[in-house]
Every structure is written in structure tokens, then in C-alpha cells.
MARVOKE-579694 format. One record per residue (C-alpha): x, y, z; residue in one letter. Coordinates in steps of 0.05 Angstrom, whole numbers, m for minus. Layout:
N
<site x="X" y="Y" z="Z" code="a"/>
...
This chain:
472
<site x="1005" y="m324" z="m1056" code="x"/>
<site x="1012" y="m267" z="m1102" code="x"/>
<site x="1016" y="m187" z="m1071" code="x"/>
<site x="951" y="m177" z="m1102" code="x"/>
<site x="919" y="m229" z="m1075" code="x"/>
<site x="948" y="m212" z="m999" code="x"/>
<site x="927" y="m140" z="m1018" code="x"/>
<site x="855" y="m168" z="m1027" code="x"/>
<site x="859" y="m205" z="m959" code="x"/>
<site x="883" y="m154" z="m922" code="x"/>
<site x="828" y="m100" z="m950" code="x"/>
<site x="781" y="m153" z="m937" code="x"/>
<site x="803" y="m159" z="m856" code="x"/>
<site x="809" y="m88" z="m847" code="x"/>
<site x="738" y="m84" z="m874" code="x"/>
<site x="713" y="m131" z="m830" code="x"/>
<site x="749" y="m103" z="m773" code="x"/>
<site x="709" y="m27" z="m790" code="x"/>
<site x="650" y="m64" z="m790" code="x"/>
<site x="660" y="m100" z="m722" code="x"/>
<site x="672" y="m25" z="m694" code="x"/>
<site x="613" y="4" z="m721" code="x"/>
<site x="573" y="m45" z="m687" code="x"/>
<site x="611" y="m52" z="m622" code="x"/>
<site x="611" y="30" z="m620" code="x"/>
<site x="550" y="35" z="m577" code="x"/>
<site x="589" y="m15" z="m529" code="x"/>
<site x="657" y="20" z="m526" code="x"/>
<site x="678" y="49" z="m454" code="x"/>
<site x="654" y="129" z="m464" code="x"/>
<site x="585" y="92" z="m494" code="x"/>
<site x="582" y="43" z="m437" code="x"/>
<site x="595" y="99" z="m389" code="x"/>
<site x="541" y="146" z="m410" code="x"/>
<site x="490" y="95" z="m411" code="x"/>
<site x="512" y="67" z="m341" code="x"/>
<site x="506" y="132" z="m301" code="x"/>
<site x="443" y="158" z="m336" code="x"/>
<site x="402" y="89" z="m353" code="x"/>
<site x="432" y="19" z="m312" code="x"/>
<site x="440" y="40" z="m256" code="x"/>
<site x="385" y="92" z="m232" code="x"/>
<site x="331" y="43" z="m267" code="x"/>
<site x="366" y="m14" z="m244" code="x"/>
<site x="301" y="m40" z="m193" code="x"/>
<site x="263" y="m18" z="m260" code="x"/>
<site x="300" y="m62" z="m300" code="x"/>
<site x="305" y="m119" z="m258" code="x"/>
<site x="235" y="m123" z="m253" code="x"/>
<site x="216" y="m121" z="m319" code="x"/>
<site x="252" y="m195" z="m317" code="x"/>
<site x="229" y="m261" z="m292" code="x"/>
<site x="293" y="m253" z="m241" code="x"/>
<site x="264" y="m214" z="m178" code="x"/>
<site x="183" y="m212" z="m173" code="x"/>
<site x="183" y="m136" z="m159" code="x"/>
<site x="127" y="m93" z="m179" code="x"/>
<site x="132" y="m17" z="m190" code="x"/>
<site x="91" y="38" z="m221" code="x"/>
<site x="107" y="77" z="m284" code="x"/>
<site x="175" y="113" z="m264" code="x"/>
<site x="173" y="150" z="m342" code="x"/>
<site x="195" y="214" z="m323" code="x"/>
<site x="248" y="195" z="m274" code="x"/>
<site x="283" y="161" z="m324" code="x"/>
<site x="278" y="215" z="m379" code="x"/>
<site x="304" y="261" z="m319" code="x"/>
<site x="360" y="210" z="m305" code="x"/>
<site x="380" y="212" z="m376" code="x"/>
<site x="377" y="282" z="m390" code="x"/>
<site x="424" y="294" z="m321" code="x"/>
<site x="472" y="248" z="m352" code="x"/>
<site x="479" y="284" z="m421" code="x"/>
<site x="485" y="351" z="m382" code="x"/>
<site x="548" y="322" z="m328" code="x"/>
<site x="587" y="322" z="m391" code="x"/>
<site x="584" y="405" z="m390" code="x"/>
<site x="565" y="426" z="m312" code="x"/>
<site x="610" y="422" z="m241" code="x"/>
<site x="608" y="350" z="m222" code="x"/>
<site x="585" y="390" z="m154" code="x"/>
<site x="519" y="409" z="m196" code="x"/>
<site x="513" y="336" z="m227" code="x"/>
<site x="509" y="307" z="m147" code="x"/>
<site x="460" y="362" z="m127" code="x"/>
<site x="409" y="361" z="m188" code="x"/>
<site x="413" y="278" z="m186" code="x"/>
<site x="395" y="276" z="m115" code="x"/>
<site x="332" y="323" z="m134" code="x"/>
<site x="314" y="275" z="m190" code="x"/>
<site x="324" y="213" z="m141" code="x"/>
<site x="280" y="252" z="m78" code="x"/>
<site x="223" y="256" z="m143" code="x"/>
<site x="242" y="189" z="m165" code="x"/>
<site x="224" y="165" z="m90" code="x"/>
<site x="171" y="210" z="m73" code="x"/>
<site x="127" y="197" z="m141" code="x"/>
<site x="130" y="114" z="m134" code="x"/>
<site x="123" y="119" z="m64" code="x"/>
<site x="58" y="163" z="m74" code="x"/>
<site x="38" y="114" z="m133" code="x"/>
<site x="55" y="50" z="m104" code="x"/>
<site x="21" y="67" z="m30" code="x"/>
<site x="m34" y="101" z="m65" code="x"/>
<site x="m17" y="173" z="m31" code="x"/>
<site x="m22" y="244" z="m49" code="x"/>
<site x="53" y="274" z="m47" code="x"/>
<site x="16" y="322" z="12" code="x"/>
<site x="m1" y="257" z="47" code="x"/>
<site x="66" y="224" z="34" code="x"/>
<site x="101" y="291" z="60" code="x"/>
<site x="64" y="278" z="122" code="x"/>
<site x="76" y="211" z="128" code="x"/>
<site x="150" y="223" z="112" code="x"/>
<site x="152" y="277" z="164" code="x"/>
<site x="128" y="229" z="214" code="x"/>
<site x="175" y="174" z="193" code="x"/>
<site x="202" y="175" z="272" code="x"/>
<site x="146" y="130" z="285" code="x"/>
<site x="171" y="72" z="232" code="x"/>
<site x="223" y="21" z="231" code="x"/>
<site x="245" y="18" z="172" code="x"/>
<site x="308" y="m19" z="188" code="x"/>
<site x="265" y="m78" z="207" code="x"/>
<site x="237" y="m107" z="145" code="x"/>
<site x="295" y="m143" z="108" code="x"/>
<site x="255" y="m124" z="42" code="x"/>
<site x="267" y="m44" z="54" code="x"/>
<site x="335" y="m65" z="72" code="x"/>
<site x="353" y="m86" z="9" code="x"/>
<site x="320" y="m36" z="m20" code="x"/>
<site x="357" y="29" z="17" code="x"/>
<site x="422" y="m11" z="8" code="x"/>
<site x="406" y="m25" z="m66" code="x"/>
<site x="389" y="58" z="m81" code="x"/>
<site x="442" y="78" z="m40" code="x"/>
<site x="495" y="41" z="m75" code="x"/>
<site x="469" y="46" z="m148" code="x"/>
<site x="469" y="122" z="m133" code="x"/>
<site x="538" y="128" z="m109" code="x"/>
<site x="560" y="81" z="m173" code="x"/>
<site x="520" y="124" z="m224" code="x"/>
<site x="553" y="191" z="m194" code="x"/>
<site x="619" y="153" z="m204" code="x"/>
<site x="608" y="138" z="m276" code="x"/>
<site x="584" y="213" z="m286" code="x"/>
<site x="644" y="243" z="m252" code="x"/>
<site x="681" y="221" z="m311" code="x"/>
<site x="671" y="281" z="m351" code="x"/>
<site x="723" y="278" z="m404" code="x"/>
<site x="701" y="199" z="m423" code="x"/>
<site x="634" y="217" z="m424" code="x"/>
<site x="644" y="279" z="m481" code="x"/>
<site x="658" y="222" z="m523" code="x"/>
<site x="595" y="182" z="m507" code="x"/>
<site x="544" y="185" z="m549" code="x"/>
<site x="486" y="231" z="m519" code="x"/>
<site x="432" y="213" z="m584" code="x"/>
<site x="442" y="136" z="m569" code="x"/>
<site x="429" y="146" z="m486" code="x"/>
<site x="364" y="193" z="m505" code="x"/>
<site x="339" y="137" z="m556" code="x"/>
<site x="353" y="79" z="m506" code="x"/>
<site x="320" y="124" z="m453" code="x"/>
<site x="258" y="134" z="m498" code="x"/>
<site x="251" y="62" z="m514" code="x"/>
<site x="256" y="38" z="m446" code="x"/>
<site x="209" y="93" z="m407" code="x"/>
<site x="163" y="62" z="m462" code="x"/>
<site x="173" y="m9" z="m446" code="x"/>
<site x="171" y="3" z="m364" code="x"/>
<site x="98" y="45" z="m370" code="x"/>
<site x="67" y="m15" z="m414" code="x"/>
<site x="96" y="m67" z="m376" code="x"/>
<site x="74" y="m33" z="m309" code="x"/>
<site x="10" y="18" z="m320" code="x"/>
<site x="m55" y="m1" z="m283" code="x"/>
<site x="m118" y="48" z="m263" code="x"/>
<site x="m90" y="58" z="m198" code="x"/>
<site x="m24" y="86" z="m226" code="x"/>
<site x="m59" y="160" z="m249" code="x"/>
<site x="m66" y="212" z="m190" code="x"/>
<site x="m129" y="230" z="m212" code="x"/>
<site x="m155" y="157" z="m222" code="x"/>
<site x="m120" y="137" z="m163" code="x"/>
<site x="m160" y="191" z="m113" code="x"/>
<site x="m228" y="190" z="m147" code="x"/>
<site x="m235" y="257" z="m139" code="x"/>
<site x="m279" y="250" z="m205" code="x"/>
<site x="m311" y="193" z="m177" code="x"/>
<site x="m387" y="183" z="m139" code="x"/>
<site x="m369" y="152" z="m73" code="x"/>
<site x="m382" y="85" z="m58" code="x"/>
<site x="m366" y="60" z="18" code="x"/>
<site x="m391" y="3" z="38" code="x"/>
<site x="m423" y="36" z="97" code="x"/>
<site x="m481" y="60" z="52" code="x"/>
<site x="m488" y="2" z="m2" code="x"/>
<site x="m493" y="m54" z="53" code="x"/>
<site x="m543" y="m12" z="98" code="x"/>
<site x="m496" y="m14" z="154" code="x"/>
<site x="m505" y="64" z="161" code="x"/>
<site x="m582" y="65" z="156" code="x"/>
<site x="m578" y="11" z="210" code="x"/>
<site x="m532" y="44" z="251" code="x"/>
<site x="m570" y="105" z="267" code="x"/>
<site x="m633" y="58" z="263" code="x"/>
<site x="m637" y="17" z="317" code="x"/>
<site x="m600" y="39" z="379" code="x"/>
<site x="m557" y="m18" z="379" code="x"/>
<site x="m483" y="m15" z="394" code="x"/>
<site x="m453" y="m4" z="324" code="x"/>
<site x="m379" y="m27" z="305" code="x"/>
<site x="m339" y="m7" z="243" code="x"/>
<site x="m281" y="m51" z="228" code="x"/>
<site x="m236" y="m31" z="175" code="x"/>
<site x="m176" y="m78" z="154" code="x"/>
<site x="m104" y="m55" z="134" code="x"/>
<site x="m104" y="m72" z="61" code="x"/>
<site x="m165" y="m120" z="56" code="x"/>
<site x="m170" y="m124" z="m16" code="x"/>
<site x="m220" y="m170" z="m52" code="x"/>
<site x="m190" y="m232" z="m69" code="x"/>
<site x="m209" y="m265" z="m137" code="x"/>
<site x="m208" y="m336" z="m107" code="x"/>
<site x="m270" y="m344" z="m75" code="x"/>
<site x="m247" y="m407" z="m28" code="x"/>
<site x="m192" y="m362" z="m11" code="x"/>
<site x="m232" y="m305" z="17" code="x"/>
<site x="m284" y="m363" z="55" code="x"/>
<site x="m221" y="m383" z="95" code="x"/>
<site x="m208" y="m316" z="115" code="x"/>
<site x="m271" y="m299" z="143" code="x"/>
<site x="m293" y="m373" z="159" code="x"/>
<site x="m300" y="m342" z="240" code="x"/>
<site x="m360" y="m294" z="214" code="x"/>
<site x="m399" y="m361" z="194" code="x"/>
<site x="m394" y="m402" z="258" code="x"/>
<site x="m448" y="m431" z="285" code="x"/>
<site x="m452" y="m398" z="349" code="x"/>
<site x="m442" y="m330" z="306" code="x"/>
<site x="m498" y="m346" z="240" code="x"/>
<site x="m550" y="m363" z="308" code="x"/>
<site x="m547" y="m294" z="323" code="x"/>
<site x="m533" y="m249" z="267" code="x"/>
<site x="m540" y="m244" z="188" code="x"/>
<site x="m485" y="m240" z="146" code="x"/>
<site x="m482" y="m207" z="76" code="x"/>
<site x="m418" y="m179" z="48" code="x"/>
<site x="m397" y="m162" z="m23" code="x"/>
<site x="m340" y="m114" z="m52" code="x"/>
<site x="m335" y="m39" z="m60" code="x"/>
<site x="m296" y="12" z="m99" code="x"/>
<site x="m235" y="36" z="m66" code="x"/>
<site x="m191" y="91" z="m79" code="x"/>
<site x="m125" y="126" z="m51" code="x"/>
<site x="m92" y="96" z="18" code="x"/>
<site x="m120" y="78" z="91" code="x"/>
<site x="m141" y="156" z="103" code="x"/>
<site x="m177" y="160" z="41" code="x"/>
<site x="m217" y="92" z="59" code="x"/>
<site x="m229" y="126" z="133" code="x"/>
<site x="m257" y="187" z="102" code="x"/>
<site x="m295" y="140" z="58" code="x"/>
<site x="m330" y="91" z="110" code="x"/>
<site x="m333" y="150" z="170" code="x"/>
<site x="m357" y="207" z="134" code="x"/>
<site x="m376" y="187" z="61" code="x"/>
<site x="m332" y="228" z="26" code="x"/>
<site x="m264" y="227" z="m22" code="x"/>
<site x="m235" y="294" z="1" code="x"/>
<site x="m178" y="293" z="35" code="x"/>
<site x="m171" y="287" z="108" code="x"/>
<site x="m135" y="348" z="125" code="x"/>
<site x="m182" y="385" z="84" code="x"/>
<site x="m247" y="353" z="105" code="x"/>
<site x="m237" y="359" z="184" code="x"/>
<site x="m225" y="426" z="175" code="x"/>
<site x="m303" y="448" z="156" code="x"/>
<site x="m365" y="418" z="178" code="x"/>
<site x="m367" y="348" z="194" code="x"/>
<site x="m429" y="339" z="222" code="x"/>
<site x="m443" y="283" z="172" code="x"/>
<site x="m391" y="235" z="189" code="x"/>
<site x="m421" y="172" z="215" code="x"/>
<site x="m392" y="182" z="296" code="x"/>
<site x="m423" y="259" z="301" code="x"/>
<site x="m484" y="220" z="272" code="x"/>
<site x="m492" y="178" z="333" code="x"/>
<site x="m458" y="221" z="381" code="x"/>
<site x="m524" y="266" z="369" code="x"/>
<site x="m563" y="201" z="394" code="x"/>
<site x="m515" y="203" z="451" code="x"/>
<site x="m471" y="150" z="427" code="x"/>
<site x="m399" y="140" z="466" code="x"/>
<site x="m362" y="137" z="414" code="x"/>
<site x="m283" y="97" z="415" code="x"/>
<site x="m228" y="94" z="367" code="x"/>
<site x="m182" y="36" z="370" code="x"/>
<site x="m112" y="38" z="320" code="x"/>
<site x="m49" y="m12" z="349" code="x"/>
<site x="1" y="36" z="315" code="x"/>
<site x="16" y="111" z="350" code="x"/>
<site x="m42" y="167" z="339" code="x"/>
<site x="12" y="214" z="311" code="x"/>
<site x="12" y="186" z="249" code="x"/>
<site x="m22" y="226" z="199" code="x"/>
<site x="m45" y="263" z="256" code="x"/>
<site x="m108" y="215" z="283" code="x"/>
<site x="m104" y="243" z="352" code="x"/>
<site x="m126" y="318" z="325" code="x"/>
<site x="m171" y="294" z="274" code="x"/>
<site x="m205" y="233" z="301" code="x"/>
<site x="m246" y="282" z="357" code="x"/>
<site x="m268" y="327" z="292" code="x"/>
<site x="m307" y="281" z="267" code="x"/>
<site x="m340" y="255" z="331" code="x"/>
<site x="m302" y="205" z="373" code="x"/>
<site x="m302" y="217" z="448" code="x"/>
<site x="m251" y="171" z="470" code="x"/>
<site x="m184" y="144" z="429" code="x"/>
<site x="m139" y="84" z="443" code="x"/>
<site x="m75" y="85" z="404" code="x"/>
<site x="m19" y="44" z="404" code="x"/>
<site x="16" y="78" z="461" code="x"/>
<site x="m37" y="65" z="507" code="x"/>
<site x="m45" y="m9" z="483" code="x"/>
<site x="15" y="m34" z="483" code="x"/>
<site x="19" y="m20" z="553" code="x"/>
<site x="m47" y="m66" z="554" code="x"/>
<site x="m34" y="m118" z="510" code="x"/>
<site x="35" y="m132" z="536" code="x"/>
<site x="58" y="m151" z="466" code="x"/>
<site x="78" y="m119" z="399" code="x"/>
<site x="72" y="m146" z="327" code="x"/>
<site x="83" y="m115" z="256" code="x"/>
<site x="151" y="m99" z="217" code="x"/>
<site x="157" y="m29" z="195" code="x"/>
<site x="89" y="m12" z="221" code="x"/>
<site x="106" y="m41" z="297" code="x"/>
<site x="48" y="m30" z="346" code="x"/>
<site x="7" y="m75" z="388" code="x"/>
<site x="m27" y="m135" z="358" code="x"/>
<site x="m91" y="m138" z="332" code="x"/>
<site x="m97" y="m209" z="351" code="x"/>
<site x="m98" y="m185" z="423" code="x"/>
<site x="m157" y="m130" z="417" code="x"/>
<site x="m214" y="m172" z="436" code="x"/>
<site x="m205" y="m159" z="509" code="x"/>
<site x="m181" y="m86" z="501" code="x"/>
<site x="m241" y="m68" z="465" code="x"/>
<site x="m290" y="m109" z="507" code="x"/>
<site x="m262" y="m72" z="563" code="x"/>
<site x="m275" y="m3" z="531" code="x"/>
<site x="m346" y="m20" z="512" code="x"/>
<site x="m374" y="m40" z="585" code="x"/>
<site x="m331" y="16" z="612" code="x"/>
<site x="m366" y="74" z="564" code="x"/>
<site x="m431" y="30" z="580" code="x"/>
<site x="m425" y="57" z="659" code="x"/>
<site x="m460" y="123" z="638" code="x"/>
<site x="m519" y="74" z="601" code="x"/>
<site x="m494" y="100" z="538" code="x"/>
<site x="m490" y="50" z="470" code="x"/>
<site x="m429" y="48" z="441" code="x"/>
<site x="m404" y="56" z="363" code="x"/>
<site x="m339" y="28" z="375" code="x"/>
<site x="m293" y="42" z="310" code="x"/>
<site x="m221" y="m6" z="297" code="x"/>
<site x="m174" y="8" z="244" code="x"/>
<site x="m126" y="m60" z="240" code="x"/>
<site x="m57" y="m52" z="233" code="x"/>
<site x="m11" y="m118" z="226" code="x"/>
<site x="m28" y="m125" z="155" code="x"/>
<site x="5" y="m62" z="136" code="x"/>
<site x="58" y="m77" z="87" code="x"/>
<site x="121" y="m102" z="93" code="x"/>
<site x="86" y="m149" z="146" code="x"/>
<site x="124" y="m187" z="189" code="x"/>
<site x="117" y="m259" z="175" code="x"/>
<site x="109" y="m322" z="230" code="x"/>
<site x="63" y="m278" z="280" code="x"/>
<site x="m10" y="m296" z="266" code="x"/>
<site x="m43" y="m336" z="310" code="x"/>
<site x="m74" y="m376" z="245" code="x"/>
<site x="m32" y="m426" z="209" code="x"/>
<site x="m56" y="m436" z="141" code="x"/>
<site x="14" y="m473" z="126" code="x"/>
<site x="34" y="m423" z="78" code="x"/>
<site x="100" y="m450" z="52" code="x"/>
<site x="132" y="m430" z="m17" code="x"/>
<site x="74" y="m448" z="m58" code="x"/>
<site x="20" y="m397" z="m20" code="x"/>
<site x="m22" y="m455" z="m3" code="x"/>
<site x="m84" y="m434" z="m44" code="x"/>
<site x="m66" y="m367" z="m40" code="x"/>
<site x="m28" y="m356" z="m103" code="x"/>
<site x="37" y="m320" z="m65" code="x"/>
<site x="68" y="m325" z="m5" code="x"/>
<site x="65" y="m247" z="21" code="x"/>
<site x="m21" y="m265" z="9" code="x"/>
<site x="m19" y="m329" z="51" code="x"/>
<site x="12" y="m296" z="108" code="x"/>
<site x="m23" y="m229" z="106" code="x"/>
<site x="m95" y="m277" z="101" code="x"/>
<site x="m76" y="m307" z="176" code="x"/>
<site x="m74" y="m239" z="201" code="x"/>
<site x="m139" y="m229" z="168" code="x"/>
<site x="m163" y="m285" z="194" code="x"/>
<site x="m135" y="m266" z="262" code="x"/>
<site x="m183" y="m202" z="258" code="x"/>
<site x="m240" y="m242" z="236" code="x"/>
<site x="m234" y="m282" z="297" code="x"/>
<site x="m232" y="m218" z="346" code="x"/>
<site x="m290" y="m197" z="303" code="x"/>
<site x="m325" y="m258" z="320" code="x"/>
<site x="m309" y="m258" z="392" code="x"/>
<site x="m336" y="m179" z="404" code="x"/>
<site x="m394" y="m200" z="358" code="x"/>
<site x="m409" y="m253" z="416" code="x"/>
<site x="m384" y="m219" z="475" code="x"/>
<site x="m446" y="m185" z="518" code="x"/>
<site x="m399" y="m114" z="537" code="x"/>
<site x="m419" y="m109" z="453" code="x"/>
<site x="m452" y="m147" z="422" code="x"/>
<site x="m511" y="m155" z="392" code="x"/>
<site x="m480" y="m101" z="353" code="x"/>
<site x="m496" y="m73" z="281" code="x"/>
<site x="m425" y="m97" z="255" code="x"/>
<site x="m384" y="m76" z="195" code="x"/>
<site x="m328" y="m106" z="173" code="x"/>
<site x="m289" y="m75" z="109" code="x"/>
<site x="m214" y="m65" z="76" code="x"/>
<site x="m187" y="7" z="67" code="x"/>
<site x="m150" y="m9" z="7" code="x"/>
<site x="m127" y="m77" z="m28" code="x"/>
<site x="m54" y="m86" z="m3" code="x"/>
<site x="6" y="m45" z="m42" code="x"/>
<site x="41" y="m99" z="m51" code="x"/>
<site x="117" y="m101" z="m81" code="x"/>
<site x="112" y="m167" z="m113" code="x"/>
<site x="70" y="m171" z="m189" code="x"/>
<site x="46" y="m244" z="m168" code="x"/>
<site x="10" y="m218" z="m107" code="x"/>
<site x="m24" y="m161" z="m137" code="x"/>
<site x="m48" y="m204" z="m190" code="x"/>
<site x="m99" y="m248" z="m138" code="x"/>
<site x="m137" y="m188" z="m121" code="x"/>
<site x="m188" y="m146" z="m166" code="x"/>
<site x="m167" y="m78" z="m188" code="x"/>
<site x="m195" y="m25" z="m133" code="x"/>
<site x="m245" y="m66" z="m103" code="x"/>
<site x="m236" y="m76" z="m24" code="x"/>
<site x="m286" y="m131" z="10" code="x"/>
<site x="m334" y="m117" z="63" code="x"/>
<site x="m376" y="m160" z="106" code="x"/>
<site x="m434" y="m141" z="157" code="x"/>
<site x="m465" y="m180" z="212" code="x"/>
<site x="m531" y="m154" z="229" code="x"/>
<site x="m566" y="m181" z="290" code="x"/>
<site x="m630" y="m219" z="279" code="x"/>
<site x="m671" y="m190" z="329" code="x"/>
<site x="m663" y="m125" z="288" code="x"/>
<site x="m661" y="m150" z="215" code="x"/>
<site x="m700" y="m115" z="168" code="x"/>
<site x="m683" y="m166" z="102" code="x"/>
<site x="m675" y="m224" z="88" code="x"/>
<site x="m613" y="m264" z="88" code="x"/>
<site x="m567" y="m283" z="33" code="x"/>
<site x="m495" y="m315" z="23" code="x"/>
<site x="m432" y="m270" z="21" code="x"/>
<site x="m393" y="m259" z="m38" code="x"/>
């Protein structure tokens, strides 16, 4: 081989070997560095999601990673002591805006609720222990990567920015719904819409003189499947119950968490709680009937600190609360993961017993029960309904839905036993979901319509004023 012709093969290699480092330069180690601490590894849930992989739903989290980013080009320059304080603020936002999205809370509400975090075991759903344990160590391994100051002076800052950009892009179309807007997401712009008012529960209610109960289920949304939702509340239509009352039911417009659907159904209103009880609330449904001389009870299986029910519930009328302290002690039994109080499968008694107890002074009753069991994460294998939910959902698209519709059905089936029972019933009887359930997997959220919870009311038939017609 002649010198000229090695001299041509050897330009020709070296060429080719430029080229291979011009398009492995986003991948060498300062690169792969930068875009490690400020894009893997704070996004990672983000990421992961995004895949087929892990069924994992989140909302938007744009500006936390354009935040995470932005932190990373800066630790080049700053006191890794400043890089660990200002990423900690940008995680404590990171947590605090998906938390608010993705559980449908103002940041005031979610302070609260975060303030009151005593009550909670968090520890005990294995789904919020992977997630702690998965934040806390993809936060200690992106401060590692950013500690590396002089590396990450040779990274380039333009390339993490661009990848930032395109993925912040990606992540809000991929995971933007309605609900995912604060102002959307509260309705404050919004004509309320309880169910209360559209099925005529509330006209009945301060009608008749009945006993009136108001029955609002942790995260009842409205389920697309109709044979789905008939299995559910297959107790309401029982013989023994259709002899006596009428059932109608339908679906209403929900928005913001379990408060917000309280302040919907009890007072007819979207402003916030804290706000609300603190002016005139001589409109809300119990100080409606306590005027007629109503007793009025509250009934909630979880503790009546949490977001402050014990100084709010008497504002707006009720004489006489039962909170999870006091039933437990009752009920002899506790169900629920995070959210552990006592089970709403074992009410029936508990609120029979309160009814012929307030009846002593010849008082009706409006006896009001927020549910609790369904409260997400829920604790799986403790409904008394077996709907033989296995991996494939059984007819209910996703696992998480099968087992939260036993508990449902569980309440249905307390429903249907106070509806019958003669301490309460015949009653003027709404039954309606606070919210459709937050939950963390895409699959699930996909069997339920967007902000629609359902409702159903049992009116009794020596009372009715229309005629009957099937539920939705």
C-alpha cells in the first residue's frame, strides 16, 4: 500500500472518529451529568409515566421542571450549600403544586391538610412508600450529580435548557385535563350545580317533615360503564327497598376535593370552606331544617380535626357530631390505609342508634354521612362485597376501581338498611360522590367521566310528588 494511500485511510478514520464525537458529545460524562441532576432524575416519576412501564398518572409538573433545569445550570456558579437549599424549595413546590392538582386542592387547603398530617398514616400504603423512598433517593442522587461543580462547567447548559423545553412540552400534552387548571379545577367561575337542588332532594327536604339523610361518598365518581355503576348500587333497587321508595339518580358537575363537594351539597355554594363558615350561613341545608326544629347529626369514620370539621360543622347547623374518635370506640373495628378510621361498612347500627336517640325529644332528624374507606390509597381485601376483582378488574376496567366499587357497594348496602330501618326511615334520602376518585393510575381515571360525580335519591312513596323513572 502506497504512503498516500495510508495517508488517505488514516484522514479518512480520523474523520470518522470527529464525527462519532460530535454526535456522542451530548452523551459524554460533563453532558450526562448536567442532564442527570437537572432533568432524569427530578422528573424521573414524570418520565416513567409517560411510558407503558409503570401506569402512573400525574398532572402537568411544567414549571417544576423548567425550575429543576434552571437550578442545575446555576450549581455550576453558586455554594453547593445554596444548590441543596434552593432545590429543596423547588421540590416542596414540586410536591405541593401536584399534590394540589392531583387531589384537586387549593395550596391553602393542602397547607391545612399538610398541617394536620398527624392524623394520616402515610407509612401504610405500600404505594406512598414507594413513592417517599423513590423522591427521597432521586433527590439525594441529583444533589450528588450537582455537587460536581467543576464537571458540570463543561456540560452543556443550551442542550439541558432545550431538552428541558421539549420535555415540559411533551409531559403537559401527554397529561393536561380540565381538572388540571386552578381556576377550572375550583369553579370559582362556574354556576353551582349540587345534586341537592337538580334532583329535588332539597325542596323535599324542607317539604315534608320527613327525616332527611344526605349521603355523600369519598370519591364517587360517575362511571362510564353503566353495568358497572348498576352493581354498585344494585342494594338501592331491592325489592323490599323499590316497595317503599322511588329511585331517580343521574350525574352532576363536580369541582375541587371532598370540602368543596360538602360546601356544594350542604350549603350550595363553591366558596371555600374556611371562608364560607365564617359569614352567614343561614342557607346551608342543616340551619334550613334546624329552623323547622330538625336534630341535626354528622357522621365522618376519620377524626373531626381534619380540615377542621369539628369547628365548622356546628356553623352551618349540625347539633350533634360523630367522628371517628367516638366511633371507633363503637364499631370496635378500623378500616382504610392512609385515611384509617372506623368502617363505613359498620355505620348502619351507629347511625340507627343516633336517629332514635335524637328522636327522644320528638324531633325529625336530617342525619348527614360523609364515607371515608374509599379515600385513596384504599386499602384493599376489606369490603364486605366480593366482586372477585382479580388482575383483570372484573368489568371494572382496573383493579384500584373494582376494589374501591365493593366499598361503594358496602355503603349502598348501609344506605339500604337505614332506608328500611324504622329509627329512620321513611326518610327523604340522598345519596351522592364528592369528587370522582384522584386516582394515581391513567387506566383508572380513564372509566370515569371528566368532573361528573353520580348521585342517587330515594324518595318515599307516601310523599312522592313525581313520577318515577330509571336511574342513570
Amino acid at each position: 500500500m502506497s504512503e498516500a494511500t495510508t495517508l488517505a485511510a488514516s484522514g479518512a478514520a480520523e474523520t470518522a472518529r470527529r464525527r462519532w464525537r460530535t454526535l456522542l458529545l451530548p452523551f459524554s460524562a460533563p453532558n450526562a451529568l448536567l442532564l442527570a441532576g437537572g432533568l432524569l432524575l427530578p422528573n424521573l416519576t414524570s418520565l416513567v409515566g409517560l411510558t407503558s412501564i409503570v401506569d402512573i398518572a400525574l398532572p402537568p409538573r411544567t414549571w417544576a421542571i423548567i425550575f429543576y433545569a434552571t437550578l442545575a445550570i446555576l450549581a455550576r456558579r453558586i455554594p453547593f450549600a445554596s444548590t441543596v437549599v434552593l432545590f429543596l424549595c423547588v421540590l416542596a413546590f414540586d410536591i405541593v403544586h401536584t399534590l394540589s392538582l392531583l387531589f384537586r386542592l387549593e395550596p391553602m387547603e393542602l397547607m391545612v391538610a399538610i398541617e394536620l398530617v398527624r392524623h394520616l398514616h402515610l407509612f401504610a400504603s405500600p404505594l406512598y412508600q414507594a413513592l417517599i423512598g423513590t423522591i427521597a433517593a432521586t433527590t439525594l442522587a441529583a444533589l450528588a450529580c450537582l455537587s460536581r461543580r467543576s464537571m458540570l462547567m463543561r456540560g452543556n447548559a443550551v442542550l439541558l435548557f432545550v431538552m428541558a423545553l421539549a420535555f415540559a412540552t411533551l409531559d403537559y400534552l401527554s397529561n393536561i385535563t380540565w381538572n388540571y387548571h386552578f381556576g377550572s379545577m375550583l369553579g370559582r367561575d362556574k354556576p353551582v350545580q349540587s345534586a341537592a337542588e337538580v334532583s329535588g332532594f332539597t325542596a323535599a327536604a324542607t317539604a315534608h317533615g320527613n327525616n332527611v339523610v344526605l349521603v355523600m361518598v369519598e370519591g364517587l365518581g360517575y362511571l362510564l360503564d353503566q353495568a358497572a355503576r348498576e352493581r354498585i348500587a344494585a342494594p338501592l333497587f331491592d325489592a323490599e327497598i323499590t316497595k317503599d321508595y322511588i329511585i331517580t339518580g343521574g350525574h352532576t358537575s363536580y369541582y375541587g376535593s371532598t370540602t368543596s363537594g360538602e360546601m356544594r351539597e350542604l350549603c350550595n355554594t363553591r366558596t371555600f370552606y374556611a371562608d364560607f363558615v365564617s359569614g352567614d350561613t343561614a342557607s346551608c341545608l342543616p340551619n334550613l331544617l334546624k329552623a323547622r326544629s330538625y336534630a341535626n347529626i354528622a357522621v365522618h369514620a376519620f377524626s373531626g380535626g381534619m380540615f377542621e370539621r369539628t369547628k365548622w360543622y356546628p356553623t352551618v347547623g349540625f347539633d350533634k357530631e360523630l367522628f371517628g374518635e367516638d366511633l371507633i370506640g363503637t364499631a370496635h373495628r378500623t378500616c382504610g390505609s392512609t385515611f384509617r378510621g372506623a368502617c363505613d361498612a359498620d355505620l348502619a347500627p351507629v347511625i340507627s342508634a343516633a336517629s332514635r336517640e335524637a328522636a327522644r325529644d320528638g324531633k325529625s332528624r336530617f342525619i348527614y354521612w360523609l364515607t371515608l374507606n374509599t379515600h385513596v390509597p384504599i386499602a384493599p381485601n376489606e369490603s364486605q362485597t366480593d366482586f372477585h376483582c382479580g388482575r383483570d378488574g372484573s368489568g371494572f376496567g382496573e383493579l384500584r376501581v373494582c376494589q374501591m366499587a365493593e366499598l361503594w357497594h358496602d355503603v349502598f348496602t348501609v344506605v339500604a338498611k337505614i332506608a328500611r330501618d324504622p329509627a329512620v326511615g321513611p326518610a327523604d334520602i340522598l345519596v351522592v360522590g364528592d369528587h370522582a376518585p384522584p386516582l394515581w393510575s391513567r387506566l383508572g381515571r380513564a372509566q370515569f367521566a371528566d368532573g361528573q360525580v353520580a348521585w342517587y335519591r330515594l324518595q318515599p312513596r307516601s310523599s312522592a310528588l313525581v313520577p318515577s323513572r330509571e336511574a342513570q
